[in-house]
N, C-alpha and C positions, 0 to 999 in steps of 0.2 A: 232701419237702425240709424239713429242719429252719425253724421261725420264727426260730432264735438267732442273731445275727448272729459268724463268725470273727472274729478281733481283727484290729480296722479301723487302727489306726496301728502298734501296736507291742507286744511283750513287757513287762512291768512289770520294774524295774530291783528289783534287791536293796533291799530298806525303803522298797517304791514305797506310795503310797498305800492300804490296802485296796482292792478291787473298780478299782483302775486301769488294769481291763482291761478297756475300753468298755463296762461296767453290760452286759456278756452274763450271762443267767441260766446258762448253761452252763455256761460258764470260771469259773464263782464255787463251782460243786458240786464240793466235794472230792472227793477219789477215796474211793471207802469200801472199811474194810478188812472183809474178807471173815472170817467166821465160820471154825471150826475147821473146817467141813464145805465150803467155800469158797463159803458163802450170807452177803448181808451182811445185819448186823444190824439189830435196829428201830433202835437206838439212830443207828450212821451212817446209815442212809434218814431216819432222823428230821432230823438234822443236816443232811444234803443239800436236803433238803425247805425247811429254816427261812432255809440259807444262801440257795438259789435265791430263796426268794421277796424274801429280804433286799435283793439284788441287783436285783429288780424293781421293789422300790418304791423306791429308790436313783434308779434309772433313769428311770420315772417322774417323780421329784421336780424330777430336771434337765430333764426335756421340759419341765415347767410353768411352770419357770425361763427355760429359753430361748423361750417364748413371748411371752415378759414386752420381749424385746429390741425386735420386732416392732412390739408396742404401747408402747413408748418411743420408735422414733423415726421410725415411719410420719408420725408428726404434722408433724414437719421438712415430709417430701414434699407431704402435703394440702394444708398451709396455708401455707406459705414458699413452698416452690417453685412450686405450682400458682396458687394468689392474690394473694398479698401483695405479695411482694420483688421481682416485675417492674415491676408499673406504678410501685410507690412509688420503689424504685430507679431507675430512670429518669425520675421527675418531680425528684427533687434532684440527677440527673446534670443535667435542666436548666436547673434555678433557679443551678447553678453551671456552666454556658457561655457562652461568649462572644459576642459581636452576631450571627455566624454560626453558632453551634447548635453549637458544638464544646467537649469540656472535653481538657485537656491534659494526664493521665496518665503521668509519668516524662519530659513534655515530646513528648508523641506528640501531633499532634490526632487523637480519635474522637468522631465525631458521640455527644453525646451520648444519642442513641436507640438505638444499638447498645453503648452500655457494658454493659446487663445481659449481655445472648449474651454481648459477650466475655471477662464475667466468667467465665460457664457455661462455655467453653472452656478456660479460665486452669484452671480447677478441674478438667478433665477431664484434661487434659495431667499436671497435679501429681499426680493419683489414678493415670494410669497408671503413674507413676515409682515408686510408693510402691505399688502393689497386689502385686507380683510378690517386692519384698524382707519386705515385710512378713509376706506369707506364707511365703517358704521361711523366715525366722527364727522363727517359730513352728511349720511344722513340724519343723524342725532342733533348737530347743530345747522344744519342749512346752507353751509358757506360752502359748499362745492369751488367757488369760484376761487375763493383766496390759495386753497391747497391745492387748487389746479395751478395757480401761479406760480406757487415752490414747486411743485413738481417739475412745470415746463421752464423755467428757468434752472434750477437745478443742472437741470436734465442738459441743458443747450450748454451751459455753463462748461459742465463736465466735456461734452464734445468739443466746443471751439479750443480748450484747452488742447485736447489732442494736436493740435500745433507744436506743440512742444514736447514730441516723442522722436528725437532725434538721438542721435549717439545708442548707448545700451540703456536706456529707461523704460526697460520690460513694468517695471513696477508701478510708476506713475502709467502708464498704456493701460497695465490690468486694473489698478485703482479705477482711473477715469471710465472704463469699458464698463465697471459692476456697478457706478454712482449712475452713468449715463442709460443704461438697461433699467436698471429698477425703476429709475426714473418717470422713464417711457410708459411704465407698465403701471404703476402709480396712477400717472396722468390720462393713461388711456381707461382705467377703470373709472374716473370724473369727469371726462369726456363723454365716455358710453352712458352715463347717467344721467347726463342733459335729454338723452333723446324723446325718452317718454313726455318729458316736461316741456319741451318746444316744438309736440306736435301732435295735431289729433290723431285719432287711430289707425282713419284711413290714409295721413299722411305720413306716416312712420315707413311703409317700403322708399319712398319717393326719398325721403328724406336721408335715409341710412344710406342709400343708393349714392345720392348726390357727394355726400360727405367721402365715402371710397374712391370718387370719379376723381373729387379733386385732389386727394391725397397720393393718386396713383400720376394724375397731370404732373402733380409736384415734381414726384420721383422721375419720370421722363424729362422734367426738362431739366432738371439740376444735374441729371445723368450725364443728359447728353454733353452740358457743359463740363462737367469734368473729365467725360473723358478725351474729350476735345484736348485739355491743358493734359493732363495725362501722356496723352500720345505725342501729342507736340510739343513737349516740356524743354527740350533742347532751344527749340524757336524761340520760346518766351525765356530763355536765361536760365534755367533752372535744371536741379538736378531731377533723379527720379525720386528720393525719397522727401525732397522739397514740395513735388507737385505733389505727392500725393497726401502731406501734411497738411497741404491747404486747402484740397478737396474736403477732405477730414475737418477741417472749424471753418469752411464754409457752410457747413452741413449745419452745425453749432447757430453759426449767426443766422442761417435763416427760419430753424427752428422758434431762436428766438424773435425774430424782426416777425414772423408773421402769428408765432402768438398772442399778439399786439390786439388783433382785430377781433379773434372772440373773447378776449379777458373784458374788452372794450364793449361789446355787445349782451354777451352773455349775461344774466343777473341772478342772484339767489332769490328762493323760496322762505319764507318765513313756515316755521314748523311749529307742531301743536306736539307736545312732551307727552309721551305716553306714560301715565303716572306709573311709580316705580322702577321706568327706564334703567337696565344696569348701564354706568358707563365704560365707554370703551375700555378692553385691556390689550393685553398681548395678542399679539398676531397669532400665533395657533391658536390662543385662547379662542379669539373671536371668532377665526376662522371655522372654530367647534361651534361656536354659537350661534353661524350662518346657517351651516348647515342642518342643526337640528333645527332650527326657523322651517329651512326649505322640506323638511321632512310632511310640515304640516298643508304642501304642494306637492303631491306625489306628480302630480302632471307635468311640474314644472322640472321636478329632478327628472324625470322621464326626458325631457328636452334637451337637459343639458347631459344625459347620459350621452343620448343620440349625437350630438353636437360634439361632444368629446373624443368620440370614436373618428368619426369623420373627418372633423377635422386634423388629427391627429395627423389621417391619412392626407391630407393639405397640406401640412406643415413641414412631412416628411418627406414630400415630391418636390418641394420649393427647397429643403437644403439638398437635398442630394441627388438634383435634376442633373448639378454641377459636374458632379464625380459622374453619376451615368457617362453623362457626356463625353467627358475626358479622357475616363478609364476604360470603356467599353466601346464608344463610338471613335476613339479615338479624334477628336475633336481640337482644332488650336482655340488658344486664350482667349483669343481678339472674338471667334464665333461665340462663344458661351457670353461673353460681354454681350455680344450685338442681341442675343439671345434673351438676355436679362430685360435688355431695353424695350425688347419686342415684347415680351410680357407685362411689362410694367404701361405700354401704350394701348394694348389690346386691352387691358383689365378695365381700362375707362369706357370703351364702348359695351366690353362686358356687362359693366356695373348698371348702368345707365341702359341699357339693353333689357338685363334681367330685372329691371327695377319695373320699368314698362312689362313687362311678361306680369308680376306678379300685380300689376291694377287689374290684369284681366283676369287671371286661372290663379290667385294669391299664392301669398307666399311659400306656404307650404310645400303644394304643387310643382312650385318653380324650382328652387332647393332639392326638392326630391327627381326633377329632371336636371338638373345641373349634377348629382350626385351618379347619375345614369353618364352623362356623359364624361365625368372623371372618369368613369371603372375603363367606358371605352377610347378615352386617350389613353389609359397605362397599357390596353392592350396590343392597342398599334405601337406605343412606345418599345415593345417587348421587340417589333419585328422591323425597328429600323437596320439599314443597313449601317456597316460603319464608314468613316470618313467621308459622309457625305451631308454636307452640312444644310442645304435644302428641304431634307426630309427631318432634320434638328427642328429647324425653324420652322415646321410646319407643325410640328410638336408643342413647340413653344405657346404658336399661336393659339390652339387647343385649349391651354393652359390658360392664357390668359385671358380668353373670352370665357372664360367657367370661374377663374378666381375670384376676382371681384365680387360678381353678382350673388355665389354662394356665401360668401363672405357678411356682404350688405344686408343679405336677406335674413343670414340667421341670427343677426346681431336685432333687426328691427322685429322678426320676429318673437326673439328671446325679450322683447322688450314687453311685451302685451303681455307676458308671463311670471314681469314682477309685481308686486305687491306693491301699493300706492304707500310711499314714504320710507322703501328699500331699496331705491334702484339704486345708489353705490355699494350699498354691503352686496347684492345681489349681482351685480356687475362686475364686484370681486371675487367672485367666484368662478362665474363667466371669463375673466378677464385671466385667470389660474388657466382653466381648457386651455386659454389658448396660447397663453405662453409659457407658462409654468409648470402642464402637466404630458406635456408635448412627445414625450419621450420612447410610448410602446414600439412608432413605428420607426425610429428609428435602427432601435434592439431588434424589431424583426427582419428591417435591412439590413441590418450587419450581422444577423445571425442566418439568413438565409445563405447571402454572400458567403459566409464564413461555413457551412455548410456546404453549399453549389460549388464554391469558385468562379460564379458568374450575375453578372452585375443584372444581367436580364431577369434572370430569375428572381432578382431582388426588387428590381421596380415591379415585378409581376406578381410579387409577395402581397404587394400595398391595396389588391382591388379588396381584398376581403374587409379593410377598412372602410370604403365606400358601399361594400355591399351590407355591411352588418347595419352601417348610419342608416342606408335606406330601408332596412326592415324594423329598427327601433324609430327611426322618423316617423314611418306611414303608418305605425300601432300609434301616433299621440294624438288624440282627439283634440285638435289645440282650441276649437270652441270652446268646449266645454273647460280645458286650461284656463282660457279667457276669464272664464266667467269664475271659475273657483278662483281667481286672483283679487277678485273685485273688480276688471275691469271694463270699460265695455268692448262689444265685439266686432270689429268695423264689417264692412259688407262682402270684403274679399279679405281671407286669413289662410 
């Protein structure tokens, strides 16, 4: 099986870009014209040779470029979402409520200890309105790159703002939180849509891999740095809710400073119009009109069932690893931090680990023993002792040499399984699983809990999520997926 990936969205329009034909080394070799004797000459082998390799390091350049996105705005997630902007959000949601603990939002009361959640909701709702047009408009016109640009500006915009959540400004906090969320999730669905087009088939694990390494580096080191100022905030002059303002649109600035370097690399596709194309509408509209598309892929909905489940159970262990900890281990502040960081540094060997695993036994394979080994971290998770923070962080560690890599893997695999010239509308779907539809296993953590009385029983609730992913995973024939997508099949899948 050829490594050269067929053209992933589209034909190049008359005066289309050079090589705007998804950087295939293939499609970039001329035809050469054949000698008198019909042998072709040094001269066109020579040509063919110089163009392919031209095309490769083309190709190349934009993978390094789109790695760059990763590590621009993994740091949002590390440090805003995972540390910062909950507890401080919610301490000025209630320095501004009233004798009863309520602030009054558009003249609603909500307890002010539930405005961050219902920011996160406000913003998941918004993202899923906007995941679905955003992407068929970039597939339909080609420009992925310019709407990645509003996205991630946007997006950074609204964070470095957070600078200016001092006094009782619950309101600008929860504005900026729902513009900065959507944002993210916008731009990671035009993100995740580059992949197929910056890389052959058999480079797609290596690549999705690389792309989580550096986003998780990101998060490690911009971590570490703030909580350095954080802890030390007296030393450098400052209050605590000063340092932690400026953690928050540091976060903002480097978002943007480093989505510099793939708007800068990255380039559009030139598209070929499917005659009678409807154009984009409404977000559910559309989002109606992904899905019955994908209806005509049963393999491919099969994938992203499986992925939905599983993940669910990912997303659920990553918010409320916290509370386990705190609530049940009894656990101080400073260990759950230290904790986070250790997740966040393991996930790159993780990634980068399971990336390597999946050239040799593919990705399926890999995914499905990374899915084996979640069920058996939640099990040991169930029989930690408490206050003892050692056997935390060994937990931790668990965690994040399995995060990454399933993460990378199902993102690259789910890519062979769209259809050439829908990888953002299909992306946005994809990109729903993972942020927007996120919710089952939370409800069955809080309803176990709320049942039991005990937090074990709750993270022990979570393996059926992992166990169901690996019996819809290992029924999806992803070959044969492959191929019903129109694409090709690289040699390891």
């Amino acid at each position: 099986m050829s490594a050269e990936e067929s053209s992933r969205t589209e034909e190049a329009e008359p005066g289309a870009e050079p090589g705007a034909e998804d950087g295939r080394a293939a499609a970039a070799v001329p035809a050469q014209t054949p000698a008198a004797n019909g042998t072709p000459t040094a001269e066109t082998t020579a040509t063919a040779a110089t163009t392919a390799t031209a095309s490769t390091a083309e190709r190349k350049r934009e993978q390094r470029g789109w790695y760059f996105y990763d590590f621009a705005v993994s740091v949002y997630s590390a440090s805003v979402l995972t540390v910062f902007l909950g507890p401080y959000l919610t301490a000025v949601a209630k320095a501004a409520a009233d004798s009863e603990g309520f602030v009054h939002p558009l003249g609603i009361p909500v307890r002010a200890g539930s405005f961050f959640a219902y920011s996160v909701s406000a913003s998941v709702i918004l993202a899923v309105l906007l995941m679905p047009l955003v992407g068929a408009v970039a597939d339909r016109t080609g420009r992925k790159k310019p709407l990645l640009a509003a996205a991630a500006y946007t997006g950074a915009a609204a964070t470095a703002g957070m600078f200016f959540l001092g006094g009782e400004r619950y309101l600008l906090g929860g504005l900026l939180l729902v513009v900065a969320n959507a944002s993210l999730s916008v731009s990671m669905v035009l993100y995740n849509a580059y992949l197929p087009q910056i890389s052959t088939p058999d480079e797609r694990d290596t690549v999705s891999s690389r792309g989580w390494a550096f986003g998780y580096t990101a998060g490690s080191v911009m971590l570490v740095v703030n909580l350095v100022l954080f802890q030390g905030h007296d030393s450098f002059g400052l209050t605590e809710g000063e340092a932690v303002r400026i953690c928050l649109a540091s976060a903002g600035l480097w978002w943007g400073a480093f989505a510099l370097i793939p708007l800068r690399r990255l380039r559009d596709r030139a598209v070929v119009r499917e005659p009678g194309a409807a154009p984009a509408v409404s977000g559910w509209k559309q989002l109606v009109a992904t899905l019955k598309d994908m209806r005509r892929y049963p393999l491919t909905l099969s994938f992203l069932l499986a992925y939905l489940i599983y993940n669910d159970g990912v997303q659920t262990v990553i918010s409320q690893a916290s509370i386990y900890g705190s609530e049940e281990l009894k656990l101080e502040q400073s260990t759950l931090i230290g904790a986070v960081l250790l997740v966040q540094i393991l996930a790159v060997a993780g990634a980068l680990g399971m990336g390597r695993l999946a050239r040799i036994y593919g990705a399926k394979r890999t995914i499905l023993g990374s899915l084996a080994a979640w069920a058996v971290t939640l099990a040991a998770g169930y029989f930690l002792p408490a206050r003892t923070p050692a056997w935390f962080f060994a937990l931790a560690a668990m965690i994040g040499l399995v995060l990454g890599g399933s993460q990378a893997l199902s993102r690259s695999l789910f890519s062979h399984l769209v259809p050439a010239g829908k990888e953002a509308e299909y992306f946005s779907a994809y990109e729903m699983s993972d942020r927007g539809l996120s919710w089952v296993g939370p409800l069955v953590f809080g309803l176990t809990y709320q049942l039991t009385g005990s937090y074990r029983d709750a993270i022990i609730s979570l393996v059926v999520f992992f166990a169901l992913g690996f019996v819809l995973l290992a029924r999806v024939p992803v070959r044969r997926a492959v191929e019903a997508a129109g694409n090709p099949v690289p040699e390891r899948i």
